[in-house]
Every structure is written in C-alpha cells, then in structure tokens.
C-alpha positions, 0 to 999 in steps of 0.5 A: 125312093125312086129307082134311078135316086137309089142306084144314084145314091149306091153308085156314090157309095161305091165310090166311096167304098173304093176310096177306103179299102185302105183304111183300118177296119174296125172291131165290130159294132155291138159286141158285149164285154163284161156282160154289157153292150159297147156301143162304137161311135164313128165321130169328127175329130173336131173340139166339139167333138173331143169335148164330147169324148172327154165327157162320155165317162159321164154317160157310161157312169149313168148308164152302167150297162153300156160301153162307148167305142169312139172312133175319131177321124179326120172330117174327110176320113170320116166322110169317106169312112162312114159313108163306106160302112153304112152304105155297104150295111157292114155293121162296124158303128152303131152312131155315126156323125153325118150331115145334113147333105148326108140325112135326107138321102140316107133316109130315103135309102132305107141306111138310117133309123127313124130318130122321131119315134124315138125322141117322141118317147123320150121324156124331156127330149124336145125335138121342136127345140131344134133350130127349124132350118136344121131340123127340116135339113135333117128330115125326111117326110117329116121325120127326123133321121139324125140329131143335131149336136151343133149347126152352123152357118159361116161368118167373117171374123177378124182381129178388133185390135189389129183394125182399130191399129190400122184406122179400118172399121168393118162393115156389119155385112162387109162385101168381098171387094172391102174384104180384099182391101182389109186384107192387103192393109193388114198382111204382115208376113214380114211379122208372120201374119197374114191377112185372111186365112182361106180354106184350100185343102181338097175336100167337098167339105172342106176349100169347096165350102167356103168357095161355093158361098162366094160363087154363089154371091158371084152370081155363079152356079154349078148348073142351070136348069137343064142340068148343063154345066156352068163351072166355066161360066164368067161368073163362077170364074170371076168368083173362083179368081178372086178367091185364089188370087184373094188367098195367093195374095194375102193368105196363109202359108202352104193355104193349099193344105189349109182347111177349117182346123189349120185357119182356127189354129192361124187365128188363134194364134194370132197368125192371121187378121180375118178368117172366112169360115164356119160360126162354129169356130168361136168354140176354139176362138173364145177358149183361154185354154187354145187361143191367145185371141180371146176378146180380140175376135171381132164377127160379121156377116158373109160377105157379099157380091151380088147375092145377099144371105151368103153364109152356108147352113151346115149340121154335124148330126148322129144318126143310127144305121139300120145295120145296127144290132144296138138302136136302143143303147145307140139312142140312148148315147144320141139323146145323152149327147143331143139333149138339153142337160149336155149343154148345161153339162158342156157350159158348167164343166169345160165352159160356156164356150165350148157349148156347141152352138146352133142346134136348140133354141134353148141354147140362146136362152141360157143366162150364162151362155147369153153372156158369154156369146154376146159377140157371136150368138146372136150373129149365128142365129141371124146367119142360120136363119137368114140362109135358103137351100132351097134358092141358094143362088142369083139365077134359078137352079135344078139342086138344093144347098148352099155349100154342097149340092143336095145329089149323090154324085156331089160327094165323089164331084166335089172332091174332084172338083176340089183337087183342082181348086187346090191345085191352083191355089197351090200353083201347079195349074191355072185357075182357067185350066182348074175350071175346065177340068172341073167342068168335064167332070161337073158335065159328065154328072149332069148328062145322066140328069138330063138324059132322065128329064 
C-alpha cells in the first residue's frame, strides 16, 4: 500500500474514532467462559442478520467449543463503530460485517486476514461459487478478505394490484420521468398512502445510495478527472432536484428520517405504491410472518435517464480483524454462516424467503428457492451483473463505485454531504444551497488528490 493511501485510510479512521467515543464499548474479544472460546460478532441489525442470530445455537450445538457474542447495530452505528475498533486495532470483535467499499481497502491496510488461504482448506466451501462481481469486490490482489452473506444491487418495486387498479402498466426498465408520472397517479395520503417511498435519512450508506445511482444516470459525478468537484454541475443538480421534489411531492411521511428499514416497513405495510431500493429487500417483502404485500410486489429494473445499468452493487460481508486472538474459531462461524448448508439450513427452517440472496451461484440453483424467487431472483441476478464500478458514470472519472466512491475520505464525505441532502428533503434549506455546501467539502477532498497528480 502506498504511503499517502494509508495515511488516507487512518485520517478516515480517525474520524470515525471521533465520532463514537460515545458509543458503549464492548467486552473483550476472545475471552474464555467455561473453558471455551467466545467468539464476539459486530453485525447489521438487518432481517438477514436476525435471522442468522436466531439460527446461531445451531452452529454453537455443532461446535460445542465456541461461544458466539453478537453485537447488533444500526447500519450506521455499525459503520462507525467497527470502523473505529478495527482501524485502532482495539481487539473488541472477532468477525465484523463490512462491505465492499470497506474490503479492498482494509485489505491493503494490513486490518483484515486473508479469508482465501482459509476457505482453500476447507472442504466444501467453494469460493468460485460467489457471485464474480462480488467476489472480485471483496479482493484484494486476488485474495479474498471478507466473505459475502448476501450482495445486492437496487431495483424498482411496486404494488401489481394498486396499478393494475389505476390502468398503469410498468416498464421492465422504467425511466425517472414514468416513475414520477406513476407516483403522482397513485399518491393517496388522504388513504395513508404514498406514492414511492425514497430513502432520506443522512448516511454515505443510507439516502446517498439510492441518490447517487440517479446522479449517475443523470449524467453527474462527483468529480472529473483532475479530482475538481462537480457537486453543483447542472447535471448532479438537475439529479438531486428531481429526487427531492420526487420524494417532497409524492414520498413518505417524515422522508427526511426515512432509511431502507423505515421504506420496507412503508411498503410492506401497504403504505406506499413503489419503493426504489436494494433487491435484498424481497426478504421483508416476500415474508407472510412481516408483510401484508405478499404476492402483490411487482419488480423492475433501476430506472434510468441517460445512463443505462443504474443499479448499484453492494455486499454485506464478514471478515476478521488482524487484532483478533480467535481467527480459527472466527473462521469457523464465517464459513458456518457464508456456506452452501446455511442456505438449505435458512430455506428449510425459516423459509425460502429468507435466504439471503446474491451471494452464490448455487443459490439460483435451488428448486425451491427457483420457485419461490420466480419474481425477483432472476431480476437480481440481471441487475448484479449488468453494473460496472469500474465506469459507473456517463462522463470518465478518476474513482470507482456506483453508490460510494472506492476512497477513505468518502465515508466521513458522504455523511457530510448527506446531512445536507436530508436537510432539503426535510425543508430546512434548498437544494441549491445543500449542494454548495456539499461541493466545499467534496472540493476540499479533492485538492489533496490533485496536489499528489
């Protein structure tokens, strides 16, 4: 790793550091109760997630020498949180969930242990199984340093009944302009429903992954090729308008706090008519035990403007510290939790529903799951496949990513930058004035990138 990347990567730390000192720390990684190892796990408090949580008594009955600790956090408090502990090597957790904005650069850090030589001996594991996107996501100089337990990319979901109601048919690849027009025919808030549901919460993970893809197709980017700021170029502004007036207009209630669990409730409540969001929502959608929408969830493409393949490619994964004193039991719950037998295991228990898509290729394979993801599996894999990080806008640029920029200032950047976009969908400013705060922090990243060309 280049000198100037790392210092990068543990400035962006730091920060972070800073932003949890009041978080609750956690007992240490590693101890040993009644002569076994405990083994503590920083997760996303997603439904994949719980569900994995309420399975795990099956891996501890399987592996009688191990404890699991879970430590389940909000996607932000989790972001913040593990990026704190493993970037200051403070040993609390033993797994952590990351993504692939995360992997790659941790990676070349020297903070995550290499999960290739590990899965290589383990019988059955099959690492050529993954998803390719998502595996080479997850690499770094060929190897992998954290495992995928689902990947997603975005699609348009809607309710079949509610347009087949209205006489609207939609598109297999929809554009914004239709999207807009389907949402103002079908916003109901004198019934409690509204037209789309829209992510507005502040959060690099959260309202910024859903806007950046509509940049994107907008034809906007966050920088050009000499690193200069371009947050108040007409295109990213003609982008982010129509997003906030899209969701101001026609969106949720309080849509300023609203993130992906706040729309999945929306819709599955029957609160909402479309939601734009990750493909990995079907598992709340699809379930008879959370969703009162079961059957009625029609899916589609990302919508587009100018640029085609709009969805974003995304992966919740576990990887292992290198501060960890447990790799070999850490590893053992990774592959427990990452492997083929956790599918069936997930489909056969809790339902085919629950399975945590876009991860293996074997997944798709499944009779049962084949059938029970008729609507959507074959969309996901379309959608996953059909993204490049690498060319993820109309006009060239000097990063990587669809919904995050591939740097180590992005995660402190985009949180920044999306207080400000939550602060316009919540009407405290304009979207003019939101964007040119955002484009002095974007330029002040940018300088130190252009000072090292």
């Amino acid at each position: 790793m280049h000198s100037s990347f790392a210092t990068r990567v543990k400035s962006a730390a730091a920060l972070a550091v800073t932003s949890v000192l009041t978080l609750a720390g956690c007992a240490g990684a590693g101890s040993f109760t009644g002569g076994g190892q405990t083994v503590t796990i920083a997760m996303v408090s997603n439904s994949q997630m719980q569900d994995a949580i309420s399975l795990s008594g099956e891996f501890e009955r399987e592996n009688p020498g191990i404890k699991l600790k879970f430590v389940s956090l909000s996607e932000n408090e989790a972001r913040a949180k593990i990026t704190a502990s493993v970037a200051t090597g403070g040993g609390e957790f033993d797994v952590v969930m990351i993504s692939n904005y995360e992997t790659p650069q941790w990676a070349a850090n020297g903070w995550l242990v290499d999960l290739s030589k590990y899965a290589q001996r383990t019988p059955g594991y099959d690492e050529q199984d993954f998803i390719p996107s998502l595996r080479s996501s997850l690499s770094y100089r060929g190897d992998m340093y954290s495992m995928p337990f689902y990947g997603e990319s975005s699609f348009l979901m809607y309710r079949k009944d509610l347009f087949a109601q209205a006489g609207l048919t939609m598109p297999a690849e929809p554009t914004w302009d239709q999207v807009a027009q389907f949402a103002a025919e079908l916003d109901d808030p004198a019934h409690g429903r509204s037209g789309i549901c829209l992510r507005g919460k502040p959060g690099w993970g959260e309202s910024l992954a859903p806007l950046d893809t509509v940049i994107n197709t907008f034809g906007g980017r966050w920088y050009d090729q000499q690193w200069h700021a371009q947050l108040t170029s007409p295109e990213v502004a003609r982008a982010v308008r129509f997003y906030i007036d899209l969701v101001r207009a026609h969106g949720e209630p309080g849509a300023a706090t609203s993130g992906f669990g706040e729309c999945a409730t929306q819709l599955s409540q029957g609160n909402t008519a479309m939601w734009y969001d990750a493909t990995s929502a079907v598992s709340v959608l699809e379930d008879p035990a959370s969703s009162k929408v079961v059957g009625k969830i029609g899916y589609a493409l990302a919508p587009v403007a100018q640029k085609p393949n709009s969805g974003w490619l995304y992966t919740w994964a576990l990887g292992i510290p290198t501060s960890s004193h447990q790799t070999d039991a850490a590893w053992k719950f990774i592959s427990w939790m990452t492997g083929k037998p956790y599918i069936h295991r997930v489909g056969e228990k809790l339902g085919w529903s629950h399975v945590p898509p876009g991860s293996r290729l074997s997944t798709y394979r499944i009779p049962e799951y084949a059938a029970a993801a008729q609507a959507y599996g074959p969309l996901t894999l379309q959608a996953m496949e059909g993204v490049d990080p690498e060319h993820p806008t109309v006009q060239p640029v000097p990063y990587t990513g669809i919904q995050f920029l591939t740097i180590p200032e992005f995660q402190d950047l985009g949180t920044r930058v999306s207080q400000q976009i939550s602060a316009a969908v919540a009407g405290r400013t304009s979207v003019a004035a939101a964007l040119d705060q955002a484009q002095q922090y974007a330029d002040t990243v940018g300088r130190s990138y252009r000072g090292n060309q």
